[in-house]
mmCIF file as gemmi writes it, N, C-alpha and C atoms, coordinates in Angstrom:
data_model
loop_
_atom_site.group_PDB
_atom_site.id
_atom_site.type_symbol
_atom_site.label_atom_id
_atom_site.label_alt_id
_atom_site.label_comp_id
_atom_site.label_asym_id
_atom_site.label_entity_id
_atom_site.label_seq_id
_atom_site.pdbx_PDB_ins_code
_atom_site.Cartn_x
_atom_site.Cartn_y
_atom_site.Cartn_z
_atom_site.occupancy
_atom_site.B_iso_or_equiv
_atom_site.pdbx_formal_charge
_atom_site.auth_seq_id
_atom_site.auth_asym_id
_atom_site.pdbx_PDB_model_num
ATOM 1 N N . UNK Axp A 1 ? 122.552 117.367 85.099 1 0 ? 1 A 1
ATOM 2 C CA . UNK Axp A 1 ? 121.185 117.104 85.501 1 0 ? 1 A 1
ATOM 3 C C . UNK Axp A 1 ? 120.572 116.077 84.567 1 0 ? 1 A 1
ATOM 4 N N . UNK Axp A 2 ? 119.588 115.244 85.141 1 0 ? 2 A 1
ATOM 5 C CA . UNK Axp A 2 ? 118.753 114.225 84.639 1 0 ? 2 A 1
ATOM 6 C C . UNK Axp A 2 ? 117.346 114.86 83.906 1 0 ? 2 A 1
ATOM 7 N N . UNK Axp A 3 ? 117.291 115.885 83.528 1 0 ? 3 A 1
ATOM 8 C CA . UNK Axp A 3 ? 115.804 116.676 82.641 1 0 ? 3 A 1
ATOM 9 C C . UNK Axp A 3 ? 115.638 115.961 81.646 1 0 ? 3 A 1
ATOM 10 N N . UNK Axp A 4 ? 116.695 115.959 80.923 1 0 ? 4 A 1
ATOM 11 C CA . UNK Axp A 4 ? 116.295 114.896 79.534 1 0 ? 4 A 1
ATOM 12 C C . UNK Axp A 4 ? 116.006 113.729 79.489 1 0 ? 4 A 1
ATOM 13 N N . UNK Axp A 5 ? 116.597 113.439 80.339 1 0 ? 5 A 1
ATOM 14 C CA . UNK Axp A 5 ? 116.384 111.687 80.695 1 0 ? 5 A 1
ATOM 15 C C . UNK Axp A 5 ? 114.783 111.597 80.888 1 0 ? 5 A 1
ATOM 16 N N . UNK Axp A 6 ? 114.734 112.611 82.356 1 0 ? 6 A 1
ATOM 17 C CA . UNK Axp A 6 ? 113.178 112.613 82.789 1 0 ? 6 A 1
ATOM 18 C C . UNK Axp A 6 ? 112.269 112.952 81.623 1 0 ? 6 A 1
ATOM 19 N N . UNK Axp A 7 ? 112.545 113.752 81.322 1 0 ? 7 A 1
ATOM 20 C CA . UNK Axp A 7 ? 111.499 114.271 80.05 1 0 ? 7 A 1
ATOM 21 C C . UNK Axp A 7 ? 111.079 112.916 79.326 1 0 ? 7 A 1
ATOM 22 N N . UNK Axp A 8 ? 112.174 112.493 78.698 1 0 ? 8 A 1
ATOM 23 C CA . UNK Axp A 8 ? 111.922 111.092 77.58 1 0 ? 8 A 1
ATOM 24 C C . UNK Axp A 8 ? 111.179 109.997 78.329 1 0 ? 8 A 1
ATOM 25 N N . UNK Axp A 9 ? 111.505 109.604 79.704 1 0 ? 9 A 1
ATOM 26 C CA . UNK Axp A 9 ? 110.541 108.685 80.463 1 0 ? 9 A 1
ATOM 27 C C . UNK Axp A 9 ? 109.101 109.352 80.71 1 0 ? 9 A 1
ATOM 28 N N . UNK Axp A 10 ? 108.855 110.428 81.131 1 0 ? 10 A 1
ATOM 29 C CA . UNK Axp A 10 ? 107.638 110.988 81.058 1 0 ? 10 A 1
ATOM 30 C C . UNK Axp A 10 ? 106.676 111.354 79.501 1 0 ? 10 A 1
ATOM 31 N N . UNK Axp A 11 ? 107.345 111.015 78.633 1 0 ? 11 A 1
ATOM 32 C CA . UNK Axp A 11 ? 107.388 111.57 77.074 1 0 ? 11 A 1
ATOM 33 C C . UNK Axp A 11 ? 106.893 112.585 76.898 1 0 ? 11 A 1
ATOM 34 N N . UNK Axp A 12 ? 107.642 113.861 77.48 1 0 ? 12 A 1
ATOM 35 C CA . UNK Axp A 12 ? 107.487 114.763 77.443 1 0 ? 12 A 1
ATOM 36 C C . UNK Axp A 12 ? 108.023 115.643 76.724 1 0 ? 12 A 1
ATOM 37 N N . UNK Axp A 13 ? 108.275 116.717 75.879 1 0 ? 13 A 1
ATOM 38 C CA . UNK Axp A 13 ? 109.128 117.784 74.984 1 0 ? 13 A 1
ATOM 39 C C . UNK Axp A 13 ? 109.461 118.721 76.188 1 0 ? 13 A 1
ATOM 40 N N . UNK Axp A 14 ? 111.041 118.939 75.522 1 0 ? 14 A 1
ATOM 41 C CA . UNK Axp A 14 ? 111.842 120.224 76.41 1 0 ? 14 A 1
ATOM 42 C C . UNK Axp A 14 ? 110.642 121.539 75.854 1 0 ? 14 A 1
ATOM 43 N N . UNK Axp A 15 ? 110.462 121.492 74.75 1 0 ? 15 A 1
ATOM 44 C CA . UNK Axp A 15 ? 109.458 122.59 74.78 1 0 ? 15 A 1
ATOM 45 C C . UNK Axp A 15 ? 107.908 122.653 75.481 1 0 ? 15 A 1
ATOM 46 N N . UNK Axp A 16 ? 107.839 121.216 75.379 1 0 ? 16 A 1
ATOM 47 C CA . UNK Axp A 16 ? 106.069 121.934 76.714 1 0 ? 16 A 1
ATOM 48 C C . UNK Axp A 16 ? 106.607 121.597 78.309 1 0 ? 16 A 1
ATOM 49 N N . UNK Axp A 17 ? 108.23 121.124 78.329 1 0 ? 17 A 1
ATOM 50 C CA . UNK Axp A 17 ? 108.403 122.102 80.175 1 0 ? 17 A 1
ATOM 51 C C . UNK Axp A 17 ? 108.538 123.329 79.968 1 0 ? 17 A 1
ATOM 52 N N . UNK Axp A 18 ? 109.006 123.657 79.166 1 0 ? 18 A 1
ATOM 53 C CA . UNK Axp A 18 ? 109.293 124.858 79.332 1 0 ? 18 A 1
ATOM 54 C C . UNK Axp A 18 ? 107.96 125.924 79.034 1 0 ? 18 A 1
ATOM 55 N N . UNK Axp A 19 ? 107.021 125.737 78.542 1 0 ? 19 A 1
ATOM 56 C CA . UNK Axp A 19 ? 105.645 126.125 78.4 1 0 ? 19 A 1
ATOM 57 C C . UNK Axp A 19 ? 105.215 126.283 79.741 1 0 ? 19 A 1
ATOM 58 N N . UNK Axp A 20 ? 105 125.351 80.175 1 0 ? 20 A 1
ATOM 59 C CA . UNK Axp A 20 ? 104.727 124.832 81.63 1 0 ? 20 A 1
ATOM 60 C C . UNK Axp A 20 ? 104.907 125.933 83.041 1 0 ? 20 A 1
ATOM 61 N N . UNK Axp A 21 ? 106.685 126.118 82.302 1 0 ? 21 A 1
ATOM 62 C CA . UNK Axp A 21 ? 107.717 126.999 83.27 1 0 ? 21 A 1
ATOM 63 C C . UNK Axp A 21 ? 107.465 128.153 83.024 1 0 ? 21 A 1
ATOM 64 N N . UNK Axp A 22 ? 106.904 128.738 82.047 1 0 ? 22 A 1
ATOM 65 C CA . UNK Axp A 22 ? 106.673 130.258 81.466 1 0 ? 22 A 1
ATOM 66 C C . UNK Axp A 22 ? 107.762 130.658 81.103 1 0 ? 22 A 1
ATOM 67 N N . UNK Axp A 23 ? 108.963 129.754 80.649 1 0 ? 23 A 1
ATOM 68 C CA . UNK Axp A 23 ? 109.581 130.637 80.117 1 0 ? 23 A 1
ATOM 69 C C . UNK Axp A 23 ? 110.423 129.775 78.184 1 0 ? 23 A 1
ATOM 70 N N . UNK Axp A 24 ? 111.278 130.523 77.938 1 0 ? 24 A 1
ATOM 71 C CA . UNK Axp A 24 ? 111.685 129.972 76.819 1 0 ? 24 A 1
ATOM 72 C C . UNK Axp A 24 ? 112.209 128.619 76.582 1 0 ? 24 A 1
ATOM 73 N N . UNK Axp A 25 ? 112.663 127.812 75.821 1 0 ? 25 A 1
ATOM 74 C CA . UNK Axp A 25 ? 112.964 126.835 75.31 1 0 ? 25 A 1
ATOM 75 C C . UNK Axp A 25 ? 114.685 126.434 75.625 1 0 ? 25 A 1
ATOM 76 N N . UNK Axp A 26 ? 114.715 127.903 74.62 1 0 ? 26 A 1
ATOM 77 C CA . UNK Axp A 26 ? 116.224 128.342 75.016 1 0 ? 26 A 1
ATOM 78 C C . UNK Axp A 26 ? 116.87 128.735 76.858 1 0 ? 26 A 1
ATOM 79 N N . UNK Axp A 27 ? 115.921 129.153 77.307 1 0 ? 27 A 1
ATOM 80 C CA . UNK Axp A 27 ? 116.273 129.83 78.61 1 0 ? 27 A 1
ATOM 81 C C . UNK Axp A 27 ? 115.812 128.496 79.385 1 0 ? 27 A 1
ATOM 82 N N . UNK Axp A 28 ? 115.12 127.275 79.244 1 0 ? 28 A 1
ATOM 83 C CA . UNK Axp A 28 ? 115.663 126.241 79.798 1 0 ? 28 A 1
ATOM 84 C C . UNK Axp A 28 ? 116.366 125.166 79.098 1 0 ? 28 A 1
ATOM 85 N N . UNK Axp A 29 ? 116.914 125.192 78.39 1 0 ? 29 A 1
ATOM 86 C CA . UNK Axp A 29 ? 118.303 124.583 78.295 1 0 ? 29 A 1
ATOM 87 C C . UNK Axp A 29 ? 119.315 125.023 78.859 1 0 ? 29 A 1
ATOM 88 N N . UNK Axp A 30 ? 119.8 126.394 78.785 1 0 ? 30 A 1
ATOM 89 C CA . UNK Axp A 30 ? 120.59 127.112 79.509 1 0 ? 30 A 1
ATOM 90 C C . UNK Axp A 30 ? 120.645 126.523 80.886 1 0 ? 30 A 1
ATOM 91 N N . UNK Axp A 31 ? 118.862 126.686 81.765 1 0 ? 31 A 1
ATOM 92 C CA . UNK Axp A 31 ? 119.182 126.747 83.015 1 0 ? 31 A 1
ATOM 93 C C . UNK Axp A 31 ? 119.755 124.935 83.161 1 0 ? 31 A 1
ATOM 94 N N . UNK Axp A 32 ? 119.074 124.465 82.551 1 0 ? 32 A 1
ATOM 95 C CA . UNK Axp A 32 ? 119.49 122.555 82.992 1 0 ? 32 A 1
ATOM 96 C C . UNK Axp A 32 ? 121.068 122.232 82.201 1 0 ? 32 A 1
ATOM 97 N N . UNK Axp A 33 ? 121.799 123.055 81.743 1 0 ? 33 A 1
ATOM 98 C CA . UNK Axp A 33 ? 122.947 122.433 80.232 1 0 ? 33 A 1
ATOM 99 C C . UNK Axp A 33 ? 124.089 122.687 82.632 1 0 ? 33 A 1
ATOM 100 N N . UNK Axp A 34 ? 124.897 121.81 81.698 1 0 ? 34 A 1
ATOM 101 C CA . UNK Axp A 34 ? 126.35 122.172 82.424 1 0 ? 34 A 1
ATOM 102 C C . UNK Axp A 34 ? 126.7 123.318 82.977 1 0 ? 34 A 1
ATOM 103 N N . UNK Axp A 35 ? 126.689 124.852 82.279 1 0 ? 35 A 1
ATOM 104 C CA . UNK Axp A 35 ? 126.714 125.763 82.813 1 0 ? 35 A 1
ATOM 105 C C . UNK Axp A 35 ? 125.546 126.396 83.455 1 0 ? 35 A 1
ATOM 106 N N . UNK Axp A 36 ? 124.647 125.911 83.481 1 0 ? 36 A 1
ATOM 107 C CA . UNK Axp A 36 ? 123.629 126.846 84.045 1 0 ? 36 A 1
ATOM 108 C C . UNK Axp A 36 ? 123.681 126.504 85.125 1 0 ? 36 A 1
ATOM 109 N N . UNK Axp A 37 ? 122.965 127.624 86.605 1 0 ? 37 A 1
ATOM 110 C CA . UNK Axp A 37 ? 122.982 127.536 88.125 1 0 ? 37 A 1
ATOM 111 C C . UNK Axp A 37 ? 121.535 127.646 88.253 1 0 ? 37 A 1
ATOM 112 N N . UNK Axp A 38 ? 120.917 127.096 87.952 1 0 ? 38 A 1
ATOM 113 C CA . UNK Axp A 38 ? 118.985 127.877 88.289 1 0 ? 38 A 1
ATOM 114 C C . UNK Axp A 38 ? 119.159 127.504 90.08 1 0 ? 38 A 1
ATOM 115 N N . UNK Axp A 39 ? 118.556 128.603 90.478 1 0 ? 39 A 1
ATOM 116 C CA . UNK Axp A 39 ? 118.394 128.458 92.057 1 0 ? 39 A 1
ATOM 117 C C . UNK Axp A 39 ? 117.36 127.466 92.515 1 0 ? 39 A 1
ATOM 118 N N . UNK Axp A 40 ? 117.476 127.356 93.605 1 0 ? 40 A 1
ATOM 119 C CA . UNK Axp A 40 ? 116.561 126.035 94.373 1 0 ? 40 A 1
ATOM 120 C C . UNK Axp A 40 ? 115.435 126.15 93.774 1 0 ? 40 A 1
ATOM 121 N N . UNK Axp A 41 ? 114.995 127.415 94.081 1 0 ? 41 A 1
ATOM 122 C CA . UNK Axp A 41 ? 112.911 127.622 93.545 1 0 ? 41 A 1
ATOM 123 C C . UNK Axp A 41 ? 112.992 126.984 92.261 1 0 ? 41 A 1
ATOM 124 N N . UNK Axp A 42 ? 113.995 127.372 91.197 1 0 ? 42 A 1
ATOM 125 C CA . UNK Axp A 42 ? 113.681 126.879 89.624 1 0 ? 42 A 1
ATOM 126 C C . UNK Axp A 42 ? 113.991 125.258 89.317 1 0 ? 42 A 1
ATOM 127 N N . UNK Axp A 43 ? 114.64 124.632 90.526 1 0 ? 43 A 1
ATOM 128 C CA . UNK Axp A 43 ? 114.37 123.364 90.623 1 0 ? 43 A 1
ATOM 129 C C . UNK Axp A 43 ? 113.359 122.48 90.78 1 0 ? 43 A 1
ATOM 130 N N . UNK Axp A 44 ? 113.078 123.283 91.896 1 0 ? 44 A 1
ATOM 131 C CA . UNK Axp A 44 ? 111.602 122.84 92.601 1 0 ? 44 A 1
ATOM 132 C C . UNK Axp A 44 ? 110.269 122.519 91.779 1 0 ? 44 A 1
ATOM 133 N N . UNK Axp A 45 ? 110.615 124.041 90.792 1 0 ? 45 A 1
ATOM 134 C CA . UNK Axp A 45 ? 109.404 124.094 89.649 1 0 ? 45 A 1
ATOM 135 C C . UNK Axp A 45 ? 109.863 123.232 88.338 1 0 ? 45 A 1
ATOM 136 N N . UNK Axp A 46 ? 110.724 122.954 88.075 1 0 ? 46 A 1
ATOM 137 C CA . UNK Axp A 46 ? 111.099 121.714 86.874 1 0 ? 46 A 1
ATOM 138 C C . UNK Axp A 46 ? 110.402 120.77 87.651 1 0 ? 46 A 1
ATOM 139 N N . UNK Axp A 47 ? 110.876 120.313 88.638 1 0 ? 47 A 1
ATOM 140 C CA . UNK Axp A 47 ? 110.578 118.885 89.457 1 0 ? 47 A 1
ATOM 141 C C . UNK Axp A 47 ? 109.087 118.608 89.594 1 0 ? 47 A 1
ATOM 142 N N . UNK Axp A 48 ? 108.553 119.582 89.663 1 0 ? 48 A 1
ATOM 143 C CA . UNK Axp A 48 ? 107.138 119.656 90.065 1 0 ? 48 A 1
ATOM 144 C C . UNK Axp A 48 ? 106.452 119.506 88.503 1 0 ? 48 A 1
ATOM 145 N N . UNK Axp A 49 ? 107.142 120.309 87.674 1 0 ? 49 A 1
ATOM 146 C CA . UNK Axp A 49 ? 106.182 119.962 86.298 1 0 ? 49 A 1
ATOM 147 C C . UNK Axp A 49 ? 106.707 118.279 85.452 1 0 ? 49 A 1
ATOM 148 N N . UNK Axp A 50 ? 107.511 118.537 85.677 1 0 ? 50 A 1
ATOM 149 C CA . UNK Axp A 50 ? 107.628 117.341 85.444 1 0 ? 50 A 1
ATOM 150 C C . UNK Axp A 50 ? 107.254 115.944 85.827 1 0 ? 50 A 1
ATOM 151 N N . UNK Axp A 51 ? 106.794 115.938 87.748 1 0 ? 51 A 1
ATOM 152 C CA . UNK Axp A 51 ? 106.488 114.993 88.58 1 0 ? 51 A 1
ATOM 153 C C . UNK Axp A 51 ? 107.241 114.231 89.132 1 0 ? 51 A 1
ATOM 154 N N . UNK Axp A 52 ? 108.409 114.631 89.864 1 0 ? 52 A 1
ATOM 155 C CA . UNK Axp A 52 ? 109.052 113.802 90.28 1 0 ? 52 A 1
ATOM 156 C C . UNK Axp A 52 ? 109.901 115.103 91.378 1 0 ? 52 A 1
ATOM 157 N N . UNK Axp A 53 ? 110.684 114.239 92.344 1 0 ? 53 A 1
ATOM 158 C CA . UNK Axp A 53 ? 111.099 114.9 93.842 1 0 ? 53 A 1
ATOM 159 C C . UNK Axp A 53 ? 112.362 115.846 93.178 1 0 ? 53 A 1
ATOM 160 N N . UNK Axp A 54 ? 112.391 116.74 93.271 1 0 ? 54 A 1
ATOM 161 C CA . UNK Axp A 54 ? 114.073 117.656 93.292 1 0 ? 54 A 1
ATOM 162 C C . UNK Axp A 54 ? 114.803 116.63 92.786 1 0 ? 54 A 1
ATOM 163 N N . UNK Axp A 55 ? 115.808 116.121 94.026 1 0 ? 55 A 1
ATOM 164 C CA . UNK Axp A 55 ? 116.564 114.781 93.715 1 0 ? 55 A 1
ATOM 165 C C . UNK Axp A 55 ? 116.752 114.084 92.85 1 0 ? 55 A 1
ATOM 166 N N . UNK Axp A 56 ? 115.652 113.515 91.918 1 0 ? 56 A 1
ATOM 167 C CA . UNK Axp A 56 ? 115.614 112.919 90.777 1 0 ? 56 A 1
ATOM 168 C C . UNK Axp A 56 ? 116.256 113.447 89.609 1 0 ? 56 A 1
ATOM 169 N N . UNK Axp A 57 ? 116.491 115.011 89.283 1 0 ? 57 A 1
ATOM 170 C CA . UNK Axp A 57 ? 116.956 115.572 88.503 1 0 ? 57 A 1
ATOM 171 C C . UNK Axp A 57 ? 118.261 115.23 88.745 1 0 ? 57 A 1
ATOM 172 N N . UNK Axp A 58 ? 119.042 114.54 90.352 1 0 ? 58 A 1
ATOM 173 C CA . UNK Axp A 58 ? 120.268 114.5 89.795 1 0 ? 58 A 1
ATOM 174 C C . UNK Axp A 58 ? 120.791 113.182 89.821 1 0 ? 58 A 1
ATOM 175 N N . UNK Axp A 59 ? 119.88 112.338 90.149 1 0 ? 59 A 1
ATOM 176 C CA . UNK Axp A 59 ? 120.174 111.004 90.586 1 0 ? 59 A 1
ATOM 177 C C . UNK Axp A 59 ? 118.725 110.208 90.292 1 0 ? 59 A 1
ATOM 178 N N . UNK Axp A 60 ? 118.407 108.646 89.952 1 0 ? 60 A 1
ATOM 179 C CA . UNK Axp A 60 ? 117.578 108.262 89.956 1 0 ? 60 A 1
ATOM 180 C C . UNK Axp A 60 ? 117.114 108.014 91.428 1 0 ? 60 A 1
ATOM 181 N N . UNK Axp A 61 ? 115.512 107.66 91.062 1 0 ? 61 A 1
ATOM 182 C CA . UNK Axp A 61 ? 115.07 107.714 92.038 1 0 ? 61 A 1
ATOM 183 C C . UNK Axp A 61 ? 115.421 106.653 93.419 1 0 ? 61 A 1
ATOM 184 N N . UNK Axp A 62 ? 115.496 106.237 94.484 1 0 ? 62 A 1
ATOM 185 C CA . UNK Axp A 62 ? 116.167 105.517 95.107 1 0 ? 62 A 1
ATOM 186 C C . UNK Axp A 62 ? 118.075 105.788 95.61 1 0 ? 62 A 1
ATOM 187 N N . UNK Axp A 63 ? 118.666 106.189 94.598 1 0 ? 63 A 1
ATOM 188 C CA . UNK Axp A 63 ? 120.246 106.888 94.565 1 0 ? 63 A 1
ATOM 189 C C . UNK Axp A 63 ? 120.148 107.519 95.998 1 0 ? 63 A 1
ATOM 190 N N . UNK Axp A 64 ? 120.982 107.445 96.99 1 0 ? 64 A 1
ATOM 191 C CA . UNK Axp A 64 ? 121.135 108.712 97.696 1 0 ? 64 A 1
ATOM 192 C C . UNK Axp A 64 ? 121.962 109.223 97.76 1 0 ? 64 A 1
ATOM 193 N N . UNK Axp A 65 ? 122.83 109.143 97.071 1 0 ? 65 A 1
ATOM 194 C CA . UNK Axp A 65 ? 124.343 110.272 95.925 1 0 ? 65 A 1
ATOM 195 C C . UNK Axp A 65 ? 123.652 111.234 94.69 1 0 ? 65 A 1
ATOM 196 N N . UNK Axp A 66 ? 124.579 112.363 95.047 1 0 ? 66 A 1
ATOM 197 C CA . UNK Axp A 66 ? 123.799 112.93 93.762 1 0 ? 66 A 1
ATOM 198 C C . UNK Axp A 66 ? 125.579 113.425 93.567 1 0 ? 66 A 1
ATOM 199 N N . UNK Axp A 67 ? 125.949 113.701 92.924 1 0 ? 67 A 1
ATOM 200 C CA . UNK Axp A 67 ? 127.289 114.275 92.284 1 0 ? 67 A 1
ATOM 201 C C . UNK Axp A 67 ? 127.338 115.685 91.959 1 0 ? 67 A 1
ATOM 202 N N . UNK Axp A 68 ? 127.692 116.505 92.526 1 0 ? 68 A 1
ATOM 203 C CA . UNK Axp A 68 ? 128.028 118.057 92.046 1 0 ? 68 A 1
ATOM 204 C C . UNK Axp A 68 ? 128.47 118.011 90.862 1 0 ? 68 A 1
ATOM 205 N N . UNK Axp A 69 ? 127.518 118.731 89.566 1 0 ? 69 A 1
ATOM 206 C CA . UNK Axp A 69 ? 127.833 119.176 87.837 1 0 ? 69 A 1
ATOM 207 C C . UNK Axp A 69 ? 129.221 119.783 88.395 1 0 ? 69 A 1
ATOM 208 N N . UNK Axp A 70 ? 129.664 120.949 88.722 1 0 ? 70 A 1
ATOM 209 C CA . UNK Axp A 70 ? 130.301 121.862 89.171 1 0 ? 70 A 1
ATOM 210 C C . UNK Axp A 70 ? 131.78 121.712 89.496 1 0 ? 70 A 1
ATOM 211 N N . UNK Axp A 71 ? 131.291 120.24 90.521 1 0 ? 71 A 1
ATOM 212 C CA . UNK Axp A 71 ? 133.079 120.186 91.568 1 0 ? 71 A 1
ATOM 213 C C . UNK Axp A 71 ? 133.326 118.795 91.362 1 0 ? 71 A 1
ATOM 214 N N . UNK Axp A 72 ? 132.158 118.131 91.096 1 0 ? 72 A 1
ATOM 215 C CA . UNK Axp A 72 ? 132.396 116.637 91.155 1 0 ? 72 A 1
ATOM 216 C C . UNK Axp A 72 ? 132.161 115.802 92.618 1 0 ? 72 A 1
ATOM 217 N N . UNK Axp A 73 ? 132.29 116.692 93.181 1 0 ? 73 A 1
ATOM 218 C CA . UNK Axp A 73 ? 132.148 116.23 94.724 1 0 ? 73 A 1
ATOM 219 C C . UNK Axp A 73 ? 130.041 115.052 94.925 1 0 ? 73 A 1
ATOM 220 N N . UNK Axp A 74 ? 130.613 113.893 95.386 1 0 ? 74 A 1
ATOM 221 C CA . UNK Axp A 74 ? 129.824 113.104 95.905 1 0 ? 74 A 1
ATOM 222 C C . UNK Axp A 74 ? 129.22 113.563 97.091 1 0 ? 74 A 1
ATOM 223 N N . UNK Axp A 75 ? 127.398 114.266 97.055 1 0 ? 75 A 1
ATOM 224 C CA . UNK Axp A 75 ? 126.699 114.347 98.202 1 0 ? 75 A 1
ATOM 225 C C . UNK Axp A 75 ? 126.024 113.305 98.401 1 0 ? 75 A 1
ATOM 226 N N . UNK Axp A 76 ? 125.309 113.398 99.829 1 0 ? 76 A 1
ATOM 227 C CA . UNK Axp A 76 ? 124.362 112.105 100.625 1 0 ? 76 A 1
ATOM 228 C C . UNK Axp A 76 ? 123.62 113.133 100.52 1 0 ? 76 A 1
ATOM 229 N N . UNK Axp A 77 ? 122.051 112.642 100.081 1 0 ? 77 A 1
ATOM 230 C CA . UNK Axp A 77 ? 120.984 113.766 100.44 1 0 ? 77 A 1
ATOM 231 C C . UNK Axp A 77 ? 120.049 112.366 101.312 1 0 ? 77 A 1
ATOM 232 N N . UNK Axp A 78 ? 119.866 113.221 102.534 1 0 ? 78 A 1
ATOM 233 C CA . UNK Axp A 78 ? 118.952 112.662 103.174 1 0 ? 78 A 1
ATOM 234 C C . UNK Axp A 78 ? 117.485 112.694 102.598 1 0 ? 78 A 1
ATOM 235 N N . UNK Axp A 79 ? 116.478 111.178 102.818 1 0 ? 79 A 1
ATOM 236 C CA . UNK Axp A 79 ? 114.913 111.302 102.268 1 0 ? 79 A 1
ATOM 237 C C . UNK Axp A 79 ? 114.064 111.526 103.461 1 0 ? 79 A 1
ATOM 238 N N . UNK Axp A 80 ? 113.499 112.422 103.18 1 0 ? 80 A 1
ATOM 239 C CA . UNK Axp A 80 ? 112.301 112.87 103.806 1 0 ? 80 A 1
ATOM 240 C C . UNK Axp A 80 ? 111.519 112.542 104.786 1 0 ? 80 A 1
ATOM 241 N N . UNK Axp A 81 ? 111.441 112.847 106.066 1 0 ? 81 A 1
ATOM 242 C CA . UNK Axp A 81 ? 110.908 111.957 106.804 1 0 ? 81 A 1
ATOM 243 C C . UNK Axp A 81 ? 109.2 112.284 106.91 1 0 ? 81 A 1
């Protein structure tokens, strides 16, 4: 995932998303590191505090590939009509 990236363009600290998120510091690194799975909703709510679409967390904005952390596998995410 792109959080850190986003964070540093927004100049934001992993610790005030995670303020934000109500939850720990530690418990979002976890959810954004390689192993973590946070479900759709806990995407939604990074994306949203942060300001920017879902998507962006895995691809810049414009990309319409995002790459599975997981399998590696290349998705097409369709934009929004």
């Amino acid at each position: 995932m792109r959080v850190k990236e986003l964070l540093k363009e927004k100049g934001m600290t992993a610790k005030e998303l995670a303020a934000r998120l109500g939850m720990t510091e530690t418990g979002l690194s976890i959810a954004i590191s390689d192993k973590g799975n946070p479900p759709l909703k806990r995407l939604e709510e990074i994306a949203a505090a942060i300001g920017v679409e879902v998507t962006e967390l895995f691809a810049p904005k414009g990309d319409n590939t995002i790459v599975c952390p997981k399998c590696g596998t290349i998705l097409e995410v369709k934009p929004k009509e």
